[in-house]
C-alpha angles and dihedrals in degrees: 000000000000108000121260111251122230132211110187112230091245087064094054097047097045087059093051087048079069090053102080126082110272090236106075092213098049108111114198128225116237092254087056113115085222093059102043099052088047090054082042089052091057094063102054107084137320090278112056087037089058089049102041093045097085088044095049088042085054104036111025118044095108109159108183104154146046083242089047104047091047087052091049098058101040089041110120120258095248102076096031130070126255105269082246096057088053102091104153130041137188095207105190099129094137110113121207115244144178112286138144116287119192116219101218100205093061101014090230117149120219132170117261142145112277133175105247132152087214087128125103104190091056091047091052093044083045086056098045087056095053099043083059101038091040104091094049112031113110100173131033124183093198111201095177128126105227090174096055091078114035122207085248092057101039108103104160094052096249094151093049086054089055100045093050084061110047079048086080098054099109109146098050120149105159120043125185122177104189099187108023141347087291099277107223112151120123095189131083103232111245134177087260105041122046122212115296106263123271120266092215094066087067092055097077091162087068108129097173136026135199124189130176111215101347110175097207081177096078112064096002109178082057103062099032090042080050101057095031088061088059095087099179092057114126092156125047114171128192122191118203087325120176092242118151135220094282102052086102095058081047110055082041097051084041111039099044093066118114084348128132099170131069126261130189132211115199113183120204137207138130136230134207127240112314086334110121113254100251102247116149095219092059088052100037108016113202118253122260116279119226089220134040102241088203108032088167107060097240104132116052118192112202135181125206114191106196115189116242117254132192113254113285134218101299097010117127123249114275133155107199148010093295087062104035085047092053090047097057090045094056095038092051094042092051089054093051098239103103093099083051103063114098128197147197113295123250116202140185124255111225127204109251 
């Protein structure tokens, strides 16, 4: 009888330790061979589950799709982590569906698909997630299209849903809005009534922030008092935001307020072709200052023109620079790699 061969455990899970994806931020999605040898890995025995839990927690949670979001929840416990070993999420669970489109140039209506989060089962189940998730989840990659649904129009309470759940996000370090400034508001804006306060302000642990289209020009002091009152941020990234020719002077004035350590601000948008990428320093520059409002260096601006390329192999459909901008967003993030990416230097003209 031939002898039974041993592998010692160390050795198993020294080999597993070589699983994960070498950048600690990529999350995989679930057709990834990474991802699915690591979900393979939990059902093997007591031991590799217990060691693969905090990797796939980390690496693998990954919700793009109504279908997706609602398994993921009624799943049993065994092949999916403990809620306090899932740190980091890809939320993108809105399916698009068949709603009225409005041709502008004739102003003609016709039914099409169209992403919308008009949809109150998936916010709910949107809000039980994060209810569960909220305590432990450090980083958050958010696809949804906020915009799509506004609060006037919102008669199921499907913002409130959402908002309720991002409440519960406390422990919240990275931060990454693909399509907007993460639209929360559940409130129309009145004369009497300002817009409800931003959700981002009550997670003080946040290291690095990500926004699709902010305008910091309109209420100002909002948005830069905002992100001057995240002491911990070292990365704060714009993409294709309405900032004006002064939004260099601002982060400086602002971020470097109460602040020791150093913070950069990469803006993003993309050109076509030889036309000029449309950035309003490069067209009004701002006038000299007397005084320099960061004599210490501490705050870098940054801009990062990317040229604009047709959609790729597994790239979503898009037809302009919205589109191409929010994909490489959501593709660098995913990797891992958007709080990597470095620009060209804006800096501030003094008087002499």
């Amino acid at each position: 009888m031939a002898e039974q061969q041993y592998i010692p455990p160390e050795i198993i899970l020294e080999i597993i330790s070589h699983v994960p994806p070498k950048n600690p931020r990529a999350i995989l999605s679930p057709t990834d061979p990474t991802s699915r040898t690591l979900l393979s890995l939990s059902l093997v025995s007591k031991l590799t589950r217990q060691h693969v839990k905090p990797y796939i927690g980390a690496h693998c949670i990954y919700l793009d799709s109504e279908a997706r979001l609602d398994r993921f929840l009624n799943i049993p416990m065994a092949p999916r982590p403990d809620f306090h070993h899932i740190t980091a999420l890809y939320l993108a669970p809105f399916t698009p569906r068949l709603g009225p489109v409005q041709n502008f140039p004739t102003g003609e209506w016709s039914e099409s698909m169209v992403d919308t989060i008009d949809h109150p089962p998936t916010a709910k189940s949107v809000r039980d997630l994060l209810f569960q998730l909220g305590p432990h989840l450090k980083r958050i990659i958010v696809d949804i299209p906020l915009r799509s649904l506004y609060p006037g129009d919102d008669f199921s309470n499907v913002r409130r849903n959402l908002r309720d759940g991002f409440e519960f996000l406390a422990s919240l370090e990275e931060l990454v809005s693909v399509r907007d400034e993460l639209y929360l508001d559940v409130n129309e804006p009145t004369e009497l009534f300002h817009r409800d306060s931003n959700l981002i302000e009550k997670w003080k642990n946040l290291k690095k922030v990500a926004l699709y289209n902010v305008y910091p020009d309109r209420g100002f002091d909002s948005f830069w008092s905002t992100m001057a009152g995240l002491l911990q941020l070292d990365t704060l990234v714009l993409t294709r935001d309405d900032g004006t020719a002064e939004l260099t002077r601002d982060a400086k004035q602002c971020l470097n307020r109460r602040r020791e350590k150093k913070v950069k601000v990469l803006r993003v948008n993309a050109f076509k072709g030889n036309s000029q990428y449309n950035f309003h320093q490069l067209q009004h520059p701002p006038p000299p200052l007397p005084l320099d409002p960061d004599p210490e260096g501490l705050i870098s601006v940054m801009w990062l023109p990317l040229e604009y390329v047709e959609p790729g192999d597994g790239d979503p459909h898009y037809e302009d620079e919205i589109g191409f901008c929010q994909n490489w967003v959501r593709k660098e993030a995913l990797k891992g790699e958007l709080w990597d990416h470095e620009g060209e230097p804006q800096e501030l003209a003094l008087e002499d």
